[in-house]
KEMI-128690 format. One record per residue (C-alpha): x, y, z. Coordinates in steps of 0.2 Angstrom, whole numbers, padded with zeros to 4 digits, always signed. Each point is the difference from the previous one (the first is absolute). Example, Ala and Ser with C-alpha at 12.3 -4.5 7.8 and 13.67 -1.06 7.14 Angstrom:
% residues 2
+0062-0022+0039;+0006+0017-0003;
% end
This chain:
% residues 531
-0209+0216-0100;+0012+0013+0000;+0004-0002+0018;+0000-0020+0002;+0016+0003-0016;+0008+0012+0008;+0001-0010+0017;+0004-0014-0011;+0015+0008-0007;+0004+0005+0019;+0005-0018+0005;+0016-0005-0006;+0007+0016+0008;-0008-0004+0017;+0005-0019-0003;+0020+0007-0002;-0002+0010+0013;-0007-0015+0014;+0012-0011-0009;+0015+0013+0007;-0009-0001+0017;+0000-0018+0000;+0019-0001-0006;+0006+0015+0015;-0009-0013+0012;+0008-0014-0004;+0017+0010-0001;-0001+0004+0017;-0007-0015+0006;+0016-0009-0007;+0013+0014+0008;-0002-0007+0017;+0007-0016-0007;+0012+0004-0012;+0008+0009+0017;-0002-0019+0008;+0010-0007-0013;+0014+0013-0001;+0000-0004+0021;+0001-0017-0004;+0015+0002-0012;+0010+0011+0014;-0003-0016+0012;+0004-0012-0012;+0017+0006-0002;+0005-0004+0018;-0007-0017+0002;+0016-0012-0002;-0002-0014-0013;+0003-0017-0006;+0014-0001-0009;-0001-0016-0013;+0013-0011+0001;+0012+0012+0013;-0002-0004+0015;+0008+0016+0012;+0004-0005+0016;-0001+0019+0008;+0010-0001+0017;-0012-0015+0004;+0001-0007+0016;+0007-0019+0000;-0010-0013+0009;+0001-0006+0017;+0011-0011+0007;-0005-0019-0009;-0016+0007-0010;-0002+0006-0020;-0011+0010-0009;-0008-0001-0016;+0005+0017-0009;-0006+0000-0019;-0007-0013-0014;+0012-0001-0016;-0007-0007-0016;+0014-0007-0011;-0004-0007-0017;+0013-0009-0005;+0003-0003-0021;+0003-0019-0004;+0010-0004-0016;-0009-0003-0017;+0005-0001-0016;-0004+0019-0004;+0013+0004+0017;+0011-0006+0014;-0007+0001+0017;-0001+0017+0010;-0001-0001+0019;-0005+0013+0012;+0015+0008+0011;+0000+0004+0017;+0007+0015+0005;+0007+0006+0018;+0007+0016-0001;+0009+0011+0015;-0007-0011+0014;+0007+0006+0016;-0007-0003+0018;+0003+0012+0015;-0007+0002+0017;-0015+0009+0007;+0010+0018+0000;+0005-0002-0019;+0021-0005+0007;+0009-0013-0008;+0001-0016+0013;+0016-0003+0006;-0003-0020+0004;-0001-0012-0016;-0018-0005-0004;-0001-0014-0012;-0021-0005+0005;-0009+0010-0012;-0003-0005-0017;-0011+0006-0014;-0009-0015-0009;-0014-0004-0016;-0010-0015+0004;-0013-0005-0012;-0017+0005+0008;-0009-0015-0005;+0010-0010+0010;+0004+0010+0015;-0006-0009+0014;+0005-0016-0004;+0017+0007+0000;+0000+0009+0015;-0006-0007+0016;-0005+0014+0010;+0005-0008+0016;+0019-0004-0006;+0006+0010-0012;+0017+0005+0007;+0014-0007-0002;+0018-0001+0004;+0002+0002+0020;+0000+0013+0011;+0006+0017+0001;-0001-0002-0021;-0009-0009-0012;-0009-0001-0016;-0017-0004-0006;+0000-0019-0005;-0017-0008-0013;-0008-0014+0001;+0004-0013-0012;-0010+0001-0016;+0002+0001-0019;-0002+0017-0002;+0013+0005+0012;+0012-0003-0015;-0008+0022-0006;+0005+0007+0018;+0011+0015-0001;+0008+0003+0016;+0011+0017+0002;+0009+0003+0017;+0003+0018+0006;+0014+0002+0015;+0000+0016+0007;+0016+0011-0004;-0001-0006-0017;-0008+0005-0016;-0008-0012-0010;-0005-0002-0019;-0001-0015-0012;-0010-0006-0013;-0011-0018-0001;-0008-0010-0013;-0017-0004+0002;-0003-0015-0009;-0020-0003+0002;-0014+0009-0007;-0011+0001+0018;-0005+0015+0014;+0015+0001+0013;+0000+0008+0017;+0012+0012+0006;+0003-0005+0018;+0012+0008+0013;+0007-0011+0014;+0010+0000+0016;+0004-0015+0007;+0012+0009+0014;-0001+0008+0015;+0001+0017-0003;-0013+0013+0000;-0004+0018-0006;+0007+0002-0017;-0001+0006-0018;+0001-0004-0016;+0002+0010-0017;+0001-0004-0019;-0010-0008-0012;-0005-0017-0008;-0005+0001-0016;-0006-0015-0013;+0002+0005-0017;-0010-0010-0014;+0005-0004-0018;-0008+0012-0005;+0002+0014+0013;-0006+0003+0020;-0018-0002-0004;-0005-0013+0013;-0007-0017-0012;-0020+0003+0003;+0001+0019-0003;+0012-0002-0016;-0019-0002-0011;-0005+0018+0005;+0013+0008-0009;-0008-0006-0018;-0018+0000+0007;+0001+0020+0006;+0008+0004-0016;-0015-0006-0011;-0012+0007+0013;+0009+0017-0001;-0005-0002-0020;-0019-0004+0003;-0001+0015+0011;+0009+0009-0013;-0014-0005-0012;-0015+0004+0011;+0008+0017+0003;+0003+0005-0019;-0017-0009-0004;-0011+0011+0014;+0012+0016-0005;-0005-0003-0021;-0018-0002+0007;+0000+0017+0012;+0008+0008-0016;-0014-0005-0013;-0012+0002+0010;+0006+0015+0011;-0020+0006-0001;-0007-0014+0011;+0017+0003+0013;-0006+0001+0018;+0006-0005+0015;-0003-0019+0001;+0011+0001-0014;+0014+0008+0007;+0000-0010+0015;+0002-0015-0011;+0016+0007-0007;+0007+0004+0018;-0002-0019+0003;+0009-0006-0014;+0015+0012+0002;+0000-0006+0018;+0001-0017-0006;+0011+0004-0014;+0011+0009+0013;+0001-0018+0013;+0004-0009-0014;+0016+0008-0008;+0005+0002+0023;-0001-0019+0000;+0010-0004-0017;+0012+0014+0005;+0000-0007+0018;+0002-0017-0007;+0015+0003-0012;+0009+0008+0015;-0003-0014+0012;+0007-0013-0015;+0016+0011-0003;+0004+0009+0016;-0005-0014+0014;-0008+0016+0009;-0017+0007+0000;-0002+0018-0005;-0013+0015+0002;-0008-0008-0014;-0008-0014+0010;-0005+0013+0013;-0010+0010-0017;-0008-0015-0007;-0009-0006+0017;-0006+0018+0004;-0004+0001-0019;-0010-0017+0004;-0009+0006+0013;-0005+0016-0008;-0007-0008-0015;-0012-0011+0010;-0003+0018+0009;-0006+0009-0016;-0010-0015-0007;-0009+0000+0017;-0001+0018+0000;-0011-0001-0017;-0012-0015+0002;-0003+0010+0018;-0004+0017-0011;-0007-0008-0012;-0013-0010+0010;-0004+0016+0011;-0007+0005-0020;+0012+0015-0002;-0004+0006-0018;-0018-0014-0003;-0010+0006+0017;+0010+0013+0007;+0006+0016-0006;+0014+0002+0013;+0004-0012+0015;-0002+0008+0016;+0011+0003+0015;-0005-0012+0009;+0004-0013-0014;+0017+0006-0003;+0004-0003+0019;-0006-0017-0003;+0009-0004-0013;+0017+0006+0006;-0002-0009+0016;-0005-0017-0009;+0014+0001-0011;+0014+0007+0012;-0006-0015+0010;+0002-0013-0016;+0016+0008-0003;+0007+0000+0018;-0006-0019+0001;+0008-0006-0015;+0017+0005+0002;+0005-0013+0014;-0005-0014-0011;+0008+0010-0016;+0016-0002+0010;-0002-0017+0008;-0004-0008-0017;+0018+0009-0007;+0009-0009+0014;-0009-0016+0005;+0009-0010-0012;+0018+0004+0009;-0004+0001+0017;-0014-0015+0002;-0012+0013+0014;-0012-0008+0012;-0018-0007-0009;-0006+0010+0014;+0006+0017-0006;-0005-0005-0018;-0018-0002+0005;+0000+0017+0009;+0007+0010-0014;-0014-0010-0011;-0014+0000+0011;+0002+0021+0002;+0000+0002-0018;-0014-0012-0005;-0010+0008+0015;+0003+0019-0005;-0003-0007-0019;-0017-0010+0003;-0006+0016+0009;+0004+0011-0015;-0011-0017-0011;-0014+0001+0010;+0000+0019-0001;+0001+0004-0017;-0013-0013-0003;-0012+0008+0008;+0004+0017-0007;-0004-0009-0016;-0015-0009+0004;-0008+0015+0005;+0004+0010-0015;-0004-0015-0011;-0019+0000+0008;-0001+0019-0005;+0005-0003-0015;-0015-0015-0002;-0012+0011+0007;+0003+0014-0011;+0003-0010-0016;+0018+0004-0003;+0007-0014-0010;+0014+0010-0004;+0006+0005+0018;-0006-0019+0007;+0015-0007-0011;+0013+0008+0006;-0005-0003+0018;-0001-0020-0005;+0016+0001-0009;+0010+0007+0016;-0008-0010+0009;+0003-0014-0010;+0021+0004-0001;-0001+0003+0016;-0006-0018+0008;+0013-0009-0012;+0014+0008+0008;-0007-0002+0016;+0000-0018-0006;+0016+0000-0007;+0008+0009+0013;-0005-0013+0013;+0005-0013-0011;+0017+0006-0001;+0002+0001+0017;-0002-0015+0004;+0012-0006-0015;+0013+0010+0008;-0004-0004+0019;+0001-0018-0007;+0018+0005-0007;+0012-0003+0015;+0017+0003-0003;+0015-0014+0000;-0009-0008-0014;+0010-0008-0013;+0004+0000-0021;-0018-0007-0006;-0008+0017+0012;+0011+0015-0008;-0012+0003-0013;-0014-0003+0008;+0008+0012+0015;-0001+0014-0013;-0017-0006-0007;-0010+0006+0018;+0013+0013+0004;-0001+0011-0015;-0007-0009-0017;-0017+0000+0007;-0001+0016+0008;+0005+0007-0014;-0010-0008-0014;-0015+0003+0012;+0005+0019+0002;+0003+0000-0020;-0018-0009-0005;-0009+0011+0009;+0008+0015-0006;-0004-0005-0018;-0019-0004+0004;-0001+0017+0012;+0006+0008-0017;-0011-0012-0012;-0016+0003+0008;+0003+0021+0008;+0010+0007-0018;-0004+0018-0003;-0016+0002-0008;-0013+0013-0005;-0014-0015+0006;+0011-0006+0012;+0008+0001+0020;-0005+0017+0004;+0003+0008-0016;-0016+0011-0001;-0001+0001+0017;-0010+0014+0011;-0009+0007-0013;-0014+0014+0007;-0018+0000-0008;-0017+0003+0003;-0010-0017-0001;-0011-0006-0014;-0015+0009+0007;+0007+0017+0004;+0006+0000-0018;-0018-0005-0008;-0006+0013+0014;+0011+0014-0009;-0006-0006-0019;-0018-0009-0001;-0010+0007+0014;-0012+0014-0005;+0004+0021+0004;-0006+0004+0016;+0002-0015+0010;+0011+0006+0014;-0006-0006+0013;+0017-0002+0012;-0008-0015+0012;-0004-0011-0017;+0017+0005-0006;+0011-0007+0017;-0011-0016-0002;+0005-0004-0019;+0018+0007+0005;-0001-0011+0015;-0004-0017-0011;+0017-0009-0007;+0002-0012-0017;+0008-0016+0010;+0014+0001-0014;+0009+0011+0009;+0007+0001+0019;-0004+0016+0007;+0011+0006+0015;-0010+0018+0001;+0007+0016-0007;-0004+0021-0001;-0008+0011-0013;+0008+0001-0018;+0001+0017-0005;-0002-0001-0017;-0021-0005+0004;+0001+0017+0004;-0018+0005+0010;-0001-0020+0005;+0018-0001+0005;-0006+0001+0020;-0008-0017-0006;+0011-0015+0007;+0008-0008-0012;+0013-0018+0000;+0017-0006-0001;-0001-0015-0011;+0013-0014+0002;+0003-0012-0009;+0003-0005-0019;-0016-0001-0006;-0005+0017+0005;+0007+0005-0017;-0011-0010-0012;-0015+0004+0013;+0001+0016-0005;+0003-0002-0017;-0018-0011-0001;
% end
């Protein structure tokens, strides 16, 4: 009896001491992709971005001879008057446009054939007839519409060479406009610099992005909530702390962090016209969110902390491969779905930057499902109720973002650009409002059903102890029996309460400390014991 207490008494030290191994394991598994994301920052802060409303024309070079291109998709929301205000239009902005030829020199000879013009999107080609859309004669001309109603919203800007050229329009149409350059001359090889800008009533926030500025700043606050939440619970409860636990709060500050980039990123855009760093942050902070939230279920399906004391190398290499994959996946579409509404990109390239992600991702599904379904079936075999539901609640979480997550791609493959007034909202519903409300939902039920808990997810985790029989062995048999054969066979027998993953001697049994003894995961090993 003496010695079953005193090896009793041994177990939360041991328990501490696994649940540090456990921690230092995870901690070096995550270093390899904190380093990613740091890498991933530095890149992010050379790739050029979109810049809202401001459209920079960066030594471009002008068309061809008699040909235009499409350059950039505006979004002008235009206030009509009520009785609460007078109307508020959009204005069109050209500032310091200036052409010059191929080696950056003024041209001597006037040049009166290029122009700059907004054509509503919705109608652009049944105003402009792609086999005669020149005009005026030969050596110059100017591009000439077709006539239809909405020719009445065309903005048309000429830029001669040897001149600079700024001025300011009305846009008196709520719609989507196109940004085209034309040339209907005959000369070749030039540049052009200066920007167009469309600036909205309420700042240079294109129309169908002018909803995520609210939406960010609520979801900056549920974020908020979940942290200070999960932070009161890890305080309380500081006991039952390990490291699924501390993952958790790595994901929320993640997600905190990607939300304030985006409102900051957002506010900028609306006041400045330009895009900042910020934007650069907030879609490296995306990426690195999905990253950690994969790198748990992964960890945590592997049964890092439930059937395994520490994972091994092999594991870790696994995991950094599948998530540096994930990651490196992800951040085309990231940045194609950042910029698709200005610049209207190819379906074809939109169903490649898709299609990598969902393949990488459904890899990573079918994976950690069966990771789960074969620790679930130990935990059947060996009555493990405890353990079983922690396996069926990942695995659970895990399928409805799948789920959603498929679902949402197809809301926003769905969700072509050029659209018009009734699709802002529902622009920003696919874009952002879903991914984050489904990012948000599952945070809070990860939290609900994984809390810190004496009885809970890995809190009395890797707990040593000699089995039921061993113990009666020590305590009931009669003085004298110590036969070592019969002994290995009772030692050798386990309680199905209790997974067993094998072990060495204790050295408090003293003389039967070179008897084999077992690591016991999982959270019933605690009240087995007890009874």
């Amino acid at each position: 009896q003496a010695v079953a207490q005193a090896h009793t008494a041994a177990r939360p030290e041991r328990s501490d001491a696994l649940h540090r191994e456990a921690a230092a394991a995870t901690s070096s598994a995550m270093m390899p992709l904190t380093a990613l994301v740091v890498a991933s920052l530095a890149l992010a802060g050379s790739v050029p971005q979109a810049a809202a409303e401001i459209y920079r024309f960066d030594n471009d070079e002008v068309p061809g001879p008699y040909t235009l291109d499409t350059k950039y998709l505006f979004y002008a929301w235009a206030k009509e008057k009520s009785e609460s205000h007078l109307a508020e239009f959009p204005v069109l902005s050209a500032a310091d446009l200036r052409v010059s030829d191929a080696s950056g020199a003024e041209a001597n000879e006037a040049y009166s054939s290029i122009q700059v013009s907004t054509l509503p999107w919705e109608d652009f080609h049944k105003l402009i007839d792609a086999t005669a859309f020149c005009g005026g004669g030969d050596p110059e001309g100017y591009i000439t519409l077709q006539k239809y109603p909405s020719k009445a919203w065309v903005n048309n800007i000429t830029v001669p060479t040897g001149k600079v050229t700024s001025m300011t329009k009305k846009i008196f149409k709520t719609g989507v406009y196109a940004l085209v350059l034309s040339n209907c001359g005959s000369k070749a090889d030039l540049k052009i610099t200066g920007t167009i800008g469309v600036k909205n009533p309420y700042g240079f926030l294109p129309g169908n992005e002018y909803y995520r500025l609210p939406l960010y700043g609520w979801v900056t606050l549920a974020w908020a909530g979940a942290g200070v939440i999960w932070l009161a619970l890890l305080v309380a409860k500081k006991d039952a702390v390990v490291w699924a636990h501390i993952a958790l709060a790595w994901i929320i500050i993640s997600g905190f962090g990607e939300s304030v980039a985006w409102w900051f990123s957002l506010s900028t855009l609306n006041s400045t016209g330009e895009a900042s760093q910020a934007t650069s942050v907030a879609e490296v902070l995306s990426v690195m969110r999905n990253i950690y939230a994969l790198s748990f279920i992964l960890v945590a399906s592997m049964g890092l902390g439930v059937t395994e004391a520490e994972l091994d190398k092999a594991s870790k290499i696994k995991i950094l491969v599948g998530t540096t994959l994930f990651g490196i996946s992800s951040v085309p579409r990231v940045c194609l779905l950042s910029m698709r509404q200005a610049i209207d990109p190819k379906t074809s390239i939109v169903i490649l930057a898709n299609a990598l992600v969902f393949i990488v991702g459904f890899f990573h599904f079918i994976w950690i499902l069966r990771q789960l379904a074969n620790n679930m079936r130990r935990c059947k075999e060996l009555n493990q109720d405890d353990s079983l539901k922690i396996f069926q609640r990942l695995a659970m979480i895990l399928t409805i973002c799948m789920l959603s997550a498929t679902g949402v791609m197809i809301g926003q493959f769905i969700d072509k650009p050029g659209k018009g007034l009734p699709y802002w909202q529902s622009h920003v519903f696919w874009n952002d409002g879903v991914c984050q409300a489904v990012a948000l939902i599952t945070m809070f039920a990860t939290m609900y059903f994984l809390a810190p808990s004496p009885s809970g997810f890995l809190a009395e985790s890797y707990m040593t102890h000699v089995d039921e029989k061993e113990e009666t062995g020590l305590t009931d048999e009669p003085m004298g029996k110590d036969d070592d054969a019969e002994g290995q066979a009772a030692g050798g027998k386990q309680d199905g309460s209790m997974f067993v993953v094998g072990g060495e001697g204790d050295p408090e049994e003293g003389e039967g400390g070179s008897q084999p003894s077992a690591n016991t995961i999982g959270a019933k090993a605690l009240s087995s014991s007890l009874e």
